[in-house]
C-alpha positions in Angstrom: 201.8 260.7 118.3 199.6 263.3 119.5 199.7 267.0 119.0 201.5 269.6 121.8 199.4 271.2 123.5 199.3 275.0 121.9 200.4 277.6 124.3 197.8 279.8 125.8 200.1 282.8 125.8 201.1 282.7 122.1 199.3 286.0 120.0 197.1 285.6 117.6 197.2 286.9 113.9 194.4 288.4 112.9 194.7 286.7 109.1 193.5 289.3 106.9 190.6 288.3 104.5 190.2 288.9 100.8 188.2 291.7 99.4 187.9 290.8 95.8 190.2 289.3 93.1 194.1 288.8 93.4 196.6 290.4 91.4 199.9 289.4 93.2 204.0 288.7 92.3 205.3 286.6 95.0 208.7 286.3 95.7 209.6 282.9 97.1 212.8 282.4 99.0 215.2 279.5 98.4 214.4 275.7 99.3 214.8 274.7 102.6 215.2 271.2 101.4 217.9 272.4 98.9 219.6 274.8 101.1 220.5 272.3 104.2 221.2 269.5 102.0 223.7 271.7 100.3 225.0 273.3 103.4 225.9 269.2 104.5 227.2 268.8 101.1 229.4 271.9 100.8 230.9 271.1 104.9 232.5 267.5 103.3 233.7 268.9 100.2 237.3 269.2 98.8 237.5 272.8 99.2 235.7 276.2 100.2 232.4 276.7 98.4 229.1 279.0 98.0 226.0 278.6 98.0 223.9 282.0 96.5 220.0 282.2 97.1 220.1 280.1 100.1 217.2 280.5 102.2 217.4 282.1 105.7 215.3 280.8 108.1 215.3 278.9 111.7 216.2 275.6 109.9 218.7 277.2 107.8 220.0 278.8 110.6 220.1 275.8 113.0 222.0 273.9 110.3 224.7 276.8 109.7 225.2 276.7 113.6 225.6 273.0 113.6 228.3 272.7 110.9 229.8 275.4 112.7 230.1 274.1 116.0 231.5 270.7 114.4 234.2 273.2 112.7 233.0 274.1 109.6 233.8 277.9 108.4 230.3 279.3 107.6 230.4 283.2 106.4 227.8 285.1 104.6 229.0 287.3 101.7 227.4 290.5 100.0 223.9 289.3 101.0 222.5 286.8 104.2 221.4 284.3 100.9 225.2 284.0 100.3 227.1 282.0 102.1 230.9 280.9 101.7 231.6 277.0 103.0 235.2 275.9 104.2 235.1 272.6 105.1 237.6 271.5 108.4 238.5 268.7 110.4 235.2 267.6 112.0 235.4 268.1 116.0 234.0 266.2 118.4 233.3 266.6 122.4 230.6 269.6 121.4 226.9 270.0 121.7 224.6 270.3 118.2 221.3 271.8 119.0 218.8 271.1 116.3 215.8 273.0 117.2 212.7 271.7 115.8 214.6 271.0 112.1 214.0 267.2 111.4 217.0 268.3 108.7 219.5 268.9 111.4 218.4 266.0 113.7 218.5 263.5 111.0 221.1 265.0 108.3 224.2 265.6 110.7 224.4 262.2 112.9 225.9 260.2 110.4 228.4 263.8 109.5 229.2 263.2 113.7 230.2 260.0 113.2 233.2 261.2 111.0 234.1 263.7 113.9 237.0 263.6 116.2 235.1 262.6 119.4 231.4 262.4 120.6 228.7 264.8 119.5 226.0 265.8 122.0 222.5 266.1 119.8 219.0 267.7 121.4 216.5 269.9 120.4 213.1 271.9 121.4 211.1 270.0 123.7 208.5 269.0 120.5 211.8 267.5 118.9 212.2 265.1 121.7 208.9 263.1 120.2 210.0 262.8 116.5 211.4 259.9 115.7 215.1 258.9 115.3 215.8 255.3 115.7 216.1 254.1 112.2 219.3 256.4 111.4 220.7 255.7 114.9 219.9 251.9 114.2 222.5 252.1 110.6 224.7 254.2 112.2 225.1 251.1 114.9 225.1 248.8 112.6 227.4 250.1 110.6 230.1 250.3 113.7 229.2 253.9 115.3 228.7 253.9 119.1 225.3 255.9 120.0 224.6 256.7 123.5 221.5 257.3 124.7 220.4 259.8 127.6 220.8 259.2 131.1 222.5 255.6 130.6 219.5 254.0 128.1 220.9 251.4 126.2 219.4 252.9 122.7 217.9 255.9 121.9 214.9 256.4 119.9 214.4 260.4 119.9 216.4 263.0 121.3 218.5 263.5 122.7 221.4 261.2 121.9 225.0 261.2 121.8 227.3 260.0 118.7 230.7 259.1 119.4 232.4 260.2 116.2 236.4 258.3 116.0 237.4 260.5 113.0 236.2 258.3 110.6 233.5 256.0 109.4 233.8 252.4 107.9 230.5 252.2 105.8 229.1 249.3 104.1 225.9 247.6 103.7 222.5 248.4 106.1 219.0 247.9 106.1 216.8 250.9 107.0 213.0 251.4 107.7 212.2 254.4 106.3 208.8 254.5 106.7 208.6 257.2 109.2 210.5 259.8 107.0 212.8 259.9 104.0 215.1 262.0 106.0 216.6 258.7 107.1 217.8 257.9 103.7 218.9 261.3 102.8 220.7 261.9 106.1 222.9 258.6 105.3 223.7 259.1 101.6 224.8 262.5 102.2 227.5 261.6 103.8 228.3 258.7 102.9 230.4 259.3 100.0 233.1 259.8 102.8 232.9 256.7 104.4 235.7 253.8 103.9 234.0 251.8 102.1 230.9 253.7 101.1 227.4 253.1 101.0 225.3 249.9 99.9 221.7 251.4 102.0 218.1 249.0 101.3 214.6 250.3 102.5 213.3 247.3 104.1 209.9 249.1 105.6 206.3 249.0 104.2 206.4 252.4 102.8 208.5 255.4 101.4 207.1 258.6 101.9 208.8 261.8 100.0 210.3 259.9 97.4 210.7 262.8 95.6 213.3 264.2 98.4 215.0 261.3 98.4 215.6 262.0 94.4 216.6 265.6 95.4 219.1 263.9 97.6 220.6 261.6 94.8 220.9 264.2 92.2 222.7 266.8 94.5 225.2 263.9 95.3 225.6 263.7 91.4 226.3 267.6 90.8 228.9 267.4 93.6 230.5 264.4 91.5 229.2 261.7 94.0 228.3 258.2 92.0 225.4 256.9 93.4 223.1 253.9 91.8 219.7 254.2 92.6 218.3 251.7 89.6 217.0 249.5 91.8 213.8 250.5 93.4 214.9 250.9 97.4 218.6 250.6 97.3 221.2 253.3 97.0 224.8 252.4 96.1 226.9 255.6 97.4 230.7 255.0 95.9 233.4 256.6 98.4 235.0 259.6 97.0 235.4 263.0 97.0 232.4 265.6 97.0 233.3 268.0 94.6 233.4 271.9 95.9 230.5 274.0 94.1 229.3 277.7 93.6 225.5 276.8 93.4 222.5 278.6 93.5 219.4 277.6 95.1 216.0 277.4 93.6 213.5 278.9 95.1 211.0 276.9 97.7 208.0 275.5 95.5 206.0 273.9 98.8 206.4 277.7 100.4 204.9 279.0 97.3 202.2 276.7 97.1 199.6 278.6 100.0 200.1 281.7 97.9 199.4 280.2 94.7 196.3 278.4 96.4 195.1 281.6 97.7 193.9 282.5 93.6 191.7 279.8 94.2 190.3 280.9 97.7 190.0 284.9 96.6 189.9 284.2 92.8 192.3 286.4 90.2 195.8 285.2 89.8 198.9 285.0 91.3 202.3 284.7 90.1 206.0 283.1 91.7 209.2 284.0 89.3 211.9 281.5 89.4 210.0 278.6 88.8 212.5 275.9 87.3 211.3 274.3 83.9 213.0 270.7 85.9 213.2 269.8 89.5 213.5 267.4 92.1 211.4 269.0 94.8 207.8 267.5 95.8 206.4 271.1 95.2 206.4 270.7 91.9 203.4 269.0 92.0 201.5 272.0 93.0 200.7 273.2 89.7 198.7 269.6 89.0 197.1 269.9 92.4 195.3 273.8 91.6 194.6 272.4 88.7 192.4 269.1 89.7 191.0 271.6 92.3 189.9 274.7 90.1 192.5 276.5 88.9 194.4 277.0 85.9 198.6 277.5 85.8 200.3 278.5 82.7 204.3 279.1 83.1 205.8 281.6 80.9 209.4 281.7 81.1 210.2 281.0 84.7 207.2 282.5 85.9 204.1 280.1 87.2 200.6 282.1 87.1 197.7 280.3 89.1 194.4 281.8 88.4 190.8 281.2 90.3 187.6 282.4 90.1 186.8 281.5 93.6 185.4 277.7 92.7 187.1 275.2 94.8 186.2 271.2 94.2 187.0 268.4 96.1 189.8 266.0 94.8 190.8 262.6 96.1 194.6 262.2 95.6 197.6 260.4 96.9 199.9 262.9 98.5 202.8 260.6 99.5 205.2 261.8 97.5 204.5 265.5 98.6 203.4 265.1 102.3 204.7 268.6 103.1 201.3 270.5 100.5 198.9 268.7 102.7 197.9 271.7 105.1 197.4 273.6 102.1 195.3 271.3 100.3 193.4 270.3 103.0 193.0 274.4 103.6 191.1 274.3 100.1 189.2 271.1 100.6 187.4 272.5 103.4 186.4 275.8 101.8 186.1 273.2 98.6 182.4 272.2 97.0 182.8 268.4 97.7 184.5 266.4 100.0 188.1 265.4 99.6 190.0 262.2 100.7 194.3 262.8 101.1 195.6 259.2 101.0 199.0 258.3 101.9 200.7 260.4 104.6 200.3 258.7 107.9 203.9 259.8 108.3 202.9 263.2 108.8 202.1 262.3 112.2 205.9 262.3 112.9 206.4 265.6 111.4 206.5 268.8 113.6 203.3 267.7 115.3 200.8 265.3 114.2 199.6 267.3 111.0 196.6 264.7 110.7 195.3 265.1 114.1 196.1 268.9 114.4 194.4 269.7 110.9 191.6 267.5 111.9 191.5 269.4 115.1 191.5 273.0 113.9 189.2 272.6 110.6 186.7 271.3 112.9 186.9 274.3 115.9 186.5 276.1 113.0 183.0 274.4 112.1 184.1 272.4 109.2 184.1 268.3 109.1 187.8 266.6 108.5 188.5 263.0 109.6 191.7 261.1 110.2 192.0 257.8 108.2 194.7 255.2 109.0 196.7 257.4 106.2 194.8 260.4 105.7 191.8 262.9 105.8 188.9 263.4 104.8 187.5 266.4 104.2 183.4 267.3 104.0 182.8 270.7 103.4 180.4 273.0 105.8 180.3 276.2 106.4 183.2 277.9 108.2 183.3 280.5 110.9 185.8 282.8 112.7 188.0 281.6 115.5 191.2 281.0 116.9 193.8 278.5 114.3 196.0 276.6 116.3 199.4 275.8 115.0 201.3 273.9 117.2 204.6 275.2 116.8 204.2 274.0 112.7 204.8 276.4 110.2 202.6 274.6 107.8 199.6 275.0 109.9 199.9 278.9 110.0 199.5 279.3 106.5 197.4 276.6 106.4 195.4 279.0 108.8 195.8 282.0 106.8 194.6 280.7 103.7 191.1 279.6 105.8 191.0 283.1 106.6 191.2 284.6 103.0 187.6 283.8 102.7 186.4 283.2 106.3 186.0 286.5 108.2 186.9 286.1 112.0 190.4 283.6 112.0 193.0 284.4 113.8 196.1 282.2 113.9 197.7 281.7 116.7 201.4 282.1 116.8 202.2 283.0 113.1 205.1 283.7 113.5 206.3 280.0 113.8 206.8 280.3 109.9 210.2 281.9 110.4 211.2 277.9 110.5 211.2 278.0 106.5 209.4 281.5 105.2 210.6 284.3 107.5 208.2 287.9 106.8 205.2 285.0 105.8 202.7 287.4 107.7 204.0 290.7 105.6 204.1 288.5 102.5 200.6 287.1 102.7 199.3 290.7 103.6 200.9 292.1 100.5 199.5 289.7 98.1 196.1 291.5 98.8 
């Protein structure tokens, strides 16, 4: 893949830079990760349900409209974080736009194939190069009819049509998962209403996100979904009933982790409540990472303090299972002390650009030195100066931007606002952590 060209007409942020040490709270909204995979869960349950802390964002929001254009009661209660699920009798013969949310284009297939008719799927014109075949390719297998656009005999990417009979056989299928976890997830969430279940093998090279896979499973076990995952790349979903829940969302550790980063950029300390002593999410790993880098972390209670004193070292790490904290930690490698090497994520070139190309890309308009690898960057450290961060519609590379521009005077990023995807008010929240 290569990265969109970034439009010419999109403003600039003028990312604000750091005048001395932090001393900042930050509160984090809910997972994005959590909240859609929740929101799918919560449409196939028994009964009504809520969800409390749920994040509102693009994604979020593009997921809501989805379940609610397949007939699925979505209503906010005393707050936009609540929401009240009533699950209905899916309909087909609709159209499901899934914006740039790899979530939505990869979650709610296999939920179309249990609707009444066929379900029209497309997205932003970016979506329309991430890829899709391997979900579309189980769904086939497994007896769904997918249609592609404009008469081609099977799609790859948007957009696609399912044709949903009312219900789904299940079974045994092989997926290549390579590309994205999201293929996995997508199927075993809803395959605990399928005839016959779920028996789902990885048969690719390599399984990025693991850890989102994991987040997958053990939602499927708090709704009361048996799943056996005790064989390294096969999931056994049993049919059954998903259990209706009122659940409350942690909030999003890979959205925290540019503000936590940002004690080592500026120095002092910053702190994120809410931090859960367990999780499944791949941000959890950000503590580790600040650490190996400079920092210190200490959690008191449920509250995670990262402190700096401006030193930033290189670190040579496998981010794999945590994809999503590269444009963060490739932010500090190239303000870092000694190069850096990020291992294991050539499947972030099917995210919502190529993040290895465009990070390459913009570190170096920027002065610095960062080279793609066959699965990764490397980062060599030279002097920064101002100019304009491209983001390419990808909400990771705006804060990925702004934390440059903590120490760098001169960076504006272009489009910031693209971080309404997952962390709506980013720009008011990075400016009030100085």
């Amino acid at each position: 893949m290569t990265s969109p060209a970034p439009s010419s007409t999109a403003p600039v942020w003028a990312a604000p830079l750091a005048t001395g040490p932090l001393d900042a709270r930050v509160e984090i909204p809910g997972s994005k990760s959590l909240t859609n995979r929740l929101l799918v869960l919560a449409a196939l349950a028994d009964g009504p349900g809520t969800l409390r802390g749920a994040l509102r964002s693009r994604d979020a929001d593009l997921m809501i409209a989805a379940l609610r254009t397949l007939g699925v009661e979505v209503t906010e209660g005393g707050s936009p974080s609540t929401l009240h699920v009533t699950p209905g009798a899916l309909k087909g013969d609709v159209d499901v736009f899934t914006g740039l949310a790899g979530t939505v284009m990869r979650f709610l297939p296999p939920v179309a194939a249990l609707a009444d008719g066929p379900v029209r799927f497309d997205g932003d014109p970016q979506a329309r190069v991430r890829p899709m075949r391997p979900v579309l390719a189980a769904l086939h297998a497994l007896g769904v009819e997918v249609q592609g656009h404009d008469g081609e005999a099977f799609p790859s990417t948007l957009p696609f049509t399912v044709v949903g009979t009312g219900s789904m056989r299940g079974g045994a299928v092989d997926v290549d998962a390579s590309a994205s976890s999201q293929f996995v997830s997508g199927l075993l969430l809803a395959a605990a209403r399928f005839e016959q279940g779920l028996s789902l093998r990885h048969v690719g090279t390599t399984l990025p996100s693991l850890p989102h896979i994991e987040m997958t499973v053990a939602t499927l076990r708090d709704a009361g979904v048996q799943v056996d995952d005790s064989r390294d790349g096969i999931w056994v979903v049993q049919p059954g009933p998903v259990a209706a829940r009122d659940v409350r969302v942690e909030p999003d550790l890979s959205n925290a982790a540019p503000f936590l980063a940002a004690a080592l950029v500026a120095g002092g300390s910053v702190s994120v409540p809410g931090w859960p002593a367990s999780t499944t999410q791949p941000g959890a790993l950000v503590p580790g990472l600040l650490e190996q880098m400079g920092g210190t972390s200490t959690l008191d209670g449920d509250v995670l303090t990262v402190t700096g004193d401006g030193t930033i070292h290189g670190i040579d790490v496998d981010l794999k299972a945590a994809g999503e904290l590269t444009p963060t930690i490739a932010a500090l490698a190239a303000l870092a002390d000694s190069p850096s090497r990020l291992r294991g994520i050539a499947h972030l070139r099917g995210h919502e650009t190529d993040r290895l190309a465009a990070l390459a890309t913009e570190i170096t308009r920027l002065g610095g030195r960062c080279e793609e690898t066959r699965d990764g960057l490397v980062v060599t450290p030279q002097p920064l100066k101002g100019g304009v961060f491209r983001t390419y519609h990808d909400h990771r590379m705006a804060t990925s931007g702004a934390l440059i521009g903590l120490r760098v005077p001169g960076v504006g990023v272009e489009d910031v606002e693209t971080t309404a995807k997952t962390l709506p008010g980013f720009a008011g929240l990075w400016q009030a952590i100085l």
